[in-house]
N, C-alpha and C positions, 0 to 999 in steps of 0.2 A: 122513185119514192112517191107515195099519193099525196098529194098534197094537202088532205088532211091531218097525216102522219108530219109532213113537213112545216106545218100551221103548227101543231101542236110545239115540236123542234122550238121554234122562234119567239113563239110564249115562254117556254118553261126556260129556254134562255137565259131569257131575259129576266126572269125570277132566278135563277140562281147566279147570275152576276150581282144583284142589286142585293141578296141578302144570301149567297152562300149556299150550297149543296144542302148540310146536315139541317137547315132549322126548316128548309121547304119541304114538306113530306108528302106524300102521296096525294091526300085529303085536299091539302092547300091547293097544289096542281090540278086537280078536278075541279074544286071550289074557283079558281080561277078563271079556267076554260071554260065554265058552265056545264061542264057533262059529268057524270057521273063514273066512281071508279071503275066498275063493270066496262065502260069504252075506256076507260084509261087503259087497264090489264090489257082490252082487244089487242091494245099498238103494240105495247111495252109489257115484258112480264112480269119486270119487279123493279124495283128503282136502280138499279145497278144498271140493269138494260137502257133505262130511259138517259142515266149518265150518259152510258157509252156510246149511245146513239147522238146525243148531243154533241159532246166532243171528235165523234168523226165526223157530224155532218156541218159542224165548225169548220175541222179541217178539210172539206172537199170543197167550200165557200172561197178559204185561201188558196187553194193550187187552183181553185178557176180563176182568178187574180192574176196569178204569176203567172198560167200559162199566158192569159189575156199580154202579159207585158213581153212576154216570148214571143209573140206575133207580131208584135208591133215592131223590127228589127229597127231595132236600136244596137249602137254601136254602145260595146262593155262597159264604157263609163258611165254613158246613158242609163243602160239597162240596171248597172249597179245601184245608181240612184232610185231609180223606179222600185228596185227590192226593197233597197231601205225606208222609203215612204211605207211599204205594205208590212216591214216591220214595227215601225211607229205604230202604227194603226192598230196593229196586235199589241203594244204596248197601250197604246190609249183603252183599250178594252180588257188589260187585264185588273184581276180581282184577287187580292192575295186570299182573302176569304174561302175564295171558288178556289184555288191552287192547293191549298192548304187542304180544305176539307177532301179533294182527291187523292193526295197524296197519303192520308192518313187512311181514310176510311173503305177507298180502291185504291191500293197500292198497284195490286197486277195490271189494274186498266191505266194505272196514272204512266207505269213502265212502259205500255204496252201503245200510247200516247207520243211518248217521249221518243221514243225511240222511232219512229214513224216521221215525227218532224223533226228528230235531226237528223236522219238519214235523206227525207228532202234539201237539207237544207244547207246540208254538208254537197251533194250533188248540182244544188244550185250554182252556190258559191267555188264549186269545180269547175262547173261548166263556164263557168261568165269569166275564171282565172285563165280558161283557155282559150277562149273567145278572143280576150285581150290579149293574149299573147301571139294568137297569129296574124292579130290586126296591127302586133306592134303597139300598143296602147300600156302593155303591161311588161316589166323587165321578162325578157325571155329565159333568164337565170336561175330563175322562183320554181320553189320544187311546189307545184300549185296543192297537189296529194296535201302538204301539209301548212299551208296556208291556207286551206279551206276548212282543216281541220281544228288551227288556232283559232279562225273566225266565231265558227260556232261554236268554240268553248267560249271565247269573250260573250257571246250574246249571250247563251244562258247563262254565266253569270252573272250580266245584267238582272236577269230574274231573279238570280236565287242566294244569292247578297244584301246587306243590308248597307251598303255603301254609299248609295246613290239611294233618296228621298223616293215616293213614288211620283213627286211634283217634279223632280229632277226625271225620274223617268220617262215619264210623258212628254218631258218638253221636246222644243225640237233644238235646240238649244244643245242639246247633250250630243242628239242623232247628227246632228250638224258639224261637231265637234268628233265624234266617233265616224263618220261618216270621209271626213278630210284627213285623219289621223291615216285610215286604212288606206286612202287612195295615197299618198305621200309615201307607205313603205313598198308600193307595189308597181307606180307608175314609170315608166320607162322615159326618155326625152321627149318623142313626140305624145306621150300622153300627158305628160307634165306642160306642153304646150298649147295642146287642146284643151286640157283644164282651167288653165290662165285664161285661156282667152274666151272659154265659156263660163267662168268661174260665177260673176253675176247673175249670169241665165238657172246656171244651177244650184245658185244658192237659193234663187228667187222661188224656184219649184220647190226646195226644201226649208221652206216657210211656212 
């Protein structure tokens, strides 16, 4: 990507988090950047494009994240933890405003979105179930297929419920709580021993 195409990305961002997709319009975007719409069109050919191109280049920001924590080998529980901070974080930066006006106004790209991170994320949470399991970390019993599956039905409904505050969602307080819920129906003896006995260390990183 040029990096002027990817400048532009991290502006208009950051304007459609702070006020929303539909009330930022073309005009505003240019008037922002200081250039004119003529180079706007050059990148983007309509606002639909300049969405879409947001929200992937959103999403290839996060799997550079994850892969980064995939290098780092850490053992499942570790690595578990390390996911769930990079979930927080996407929690701290979401915008119901921004969700909303996608899902309404691009429905095929909002599908088309969705469906991309939870197919990541469903695979994530696969992999790290089986990680754990042949390290002995996690009950070897766990049909992980669908334990990975209920995961990321719980997350997104984090999102897309009105259950949980958006003060509540952000906090860490909740990820903390959802965090040790999921390790406690999935850990095996020696993961449950490992836990305890780093249980501080990793409470401390999910502060």
């Amino acid at each position: 990507m040029e990096a002027r195409t990817q400048h532009i990305l991290e502006q208009v961002r950051k304007l459609y988090r702070r006020y929303g997709i539909k009330s930022v319009t073309m005009d505003d975007v240019a008037r922002h950047l200081c250039i004119s719409k003529k180079t706007l069109y050059e990148h983007f050919k309509d606002k639909e494009d300049l969405v879409g191109s947001i929200l992937f280049h959103e999403h290839d920001l996060h799997c550079e994240v994850h892969n980064e924590i995939l290098r780092r080998n850490l053992n499942a529980v570790e690595e578990l933890l390390a996911v769930y901070n990079l979930i927080h974080t996407r929690f701290r930066e979401y915008n119901p405003s921004m969700e909303y006006d996608i899902r309404k106004y691009y429905p095929e790209l909002y599908i088309s979105i969705r469906n991309i991170r939870r197919k990541n994320m469903y695979e994530s949470f696969l992999n790290n179930m089986n990680k754990g399991k042949k390290e002995g970390s996690y009950r070897r019993e766990l049909n992980a297929k669908i334990i990975a599956k209920l995961h990321v039905f719980r997350v997104e409904n984090l999102y897309e419920n009105d259950l949980f505050s958006l003060e509540e969602l952000i906090s860490m307080h909740v990820f903390h709580e959802l965090f040790v819920y999921h390790l406690h129906g999935i850990l095996s003896a020696k993961g449950l021993i490992f836990f305890k006995k780093n249980f501080k260390k990793l409470k401390a990183t999910l502060s």
